[in-house]
Steps between C-alpha positions, in 0.01 A plus 500: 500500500637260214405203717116621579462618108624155375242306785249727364570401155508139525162534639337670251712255262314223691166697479526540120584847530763571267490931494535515868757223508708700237482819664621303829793358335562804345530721831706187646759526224539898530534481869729247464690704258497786730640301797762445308584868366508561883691229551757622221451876632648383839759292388639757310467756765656253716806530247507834463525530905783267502661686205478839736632312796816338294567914343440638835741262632759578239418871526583464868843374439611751280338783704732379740811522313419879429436553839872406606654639228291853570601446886881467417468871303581802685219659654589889564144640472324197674265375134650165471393435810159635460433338215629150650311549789182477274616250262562256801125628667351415131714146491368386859152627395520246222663230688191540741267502169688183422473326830289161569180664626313786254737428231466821231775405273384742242490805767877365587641531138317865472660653799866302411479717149497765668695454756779380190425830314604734766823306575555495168439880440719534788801288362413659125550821628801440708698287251376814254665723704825287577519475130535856419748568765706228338482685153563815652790390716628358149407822286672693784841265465470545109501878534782484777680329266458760184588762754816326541600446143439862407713648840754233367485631136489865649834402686690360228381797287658730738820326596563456128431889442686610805567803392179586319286464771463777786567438862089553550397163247795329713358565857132403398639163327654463831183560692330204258731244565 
């Protein structure tokens, strides 16, 4: 279009016309101009595609790493290996998105997301869980060892008042310790 509306203008140029030339250089310097805003616009998609591919990539590896560690948990109730049967089904579906023919890189790092948030909910919940049994195994030690102290204080309470004490506060110290 640039080409025809510049041969157009140097005509009229050559005619005398000077309006219609200027209009004709005019409309070849905005195409121009927009050629190369769509030049730009697909350069920078072009980026942005390779940018996805490079994440999903990345986002690949690390979905991977989950996956082992949520495969080496115990699986009593069968979700780990629910949900890691659809994390893997959402990472091949990407590899496939990232393959060398119909490349959707953008599709690829959409379904790896989500793919990484359920694994990650998954490993949340479970490390969650395997947290509070820790601090409850620990309260539970704690307390075991108050108990202890105060049968220990009861005892030395009672063998120092020997004769204070009845033979009922004995037996049930007994039954404590």
């Amino acid at each position: 279009f640039a080409d025809t509306q510049l041969a157009a203008a140097a005509e009229a140029i050559g005619a005398g016309q000077t309006g219609p030339a200027a209009v004709g250089i005019r409309a070849a310097e905005e195409a121009v101009d927009q050629a190369q805003h769509l030049q730009d616009t697909v350069s920078a998609h072009a980026d942005d595609l390779a940018a996805n591919e490079r994440e999903a990539a990345a986002l690949i590896g690390e979905i991977d790493t989950e996956i082992a560690a949520a495969v080496a948990l115990p699986d009593p109730d069968g979700r780990i290996a629910a949900v890691v049967a659809s994390t893997r089904q959402r990472v091949e579906a990407a590899k496939a998105h990232l393959g060398v023919t119909g490349k959707r890189p953008l599709t690829a790092l959409e379904s790896l997301q989500q793919a990484d948030r359920e694994i990650d909910a998954l490993l949340d919940g479970i490390r969650d869980a395997q947290e509070k049994q820790r601090k409850a195994a620990q309260s539970l030690s704690h307390l075991i060892v108050q108990a202890q102290a105060q049968v220990r204080a009861a005892e030395e309470y009672i063998t120092s008042r020997r004769g204070a004490v009845g033979a009922d506060a004995r037996t049930r110290l007994a039954e404590a310790g």
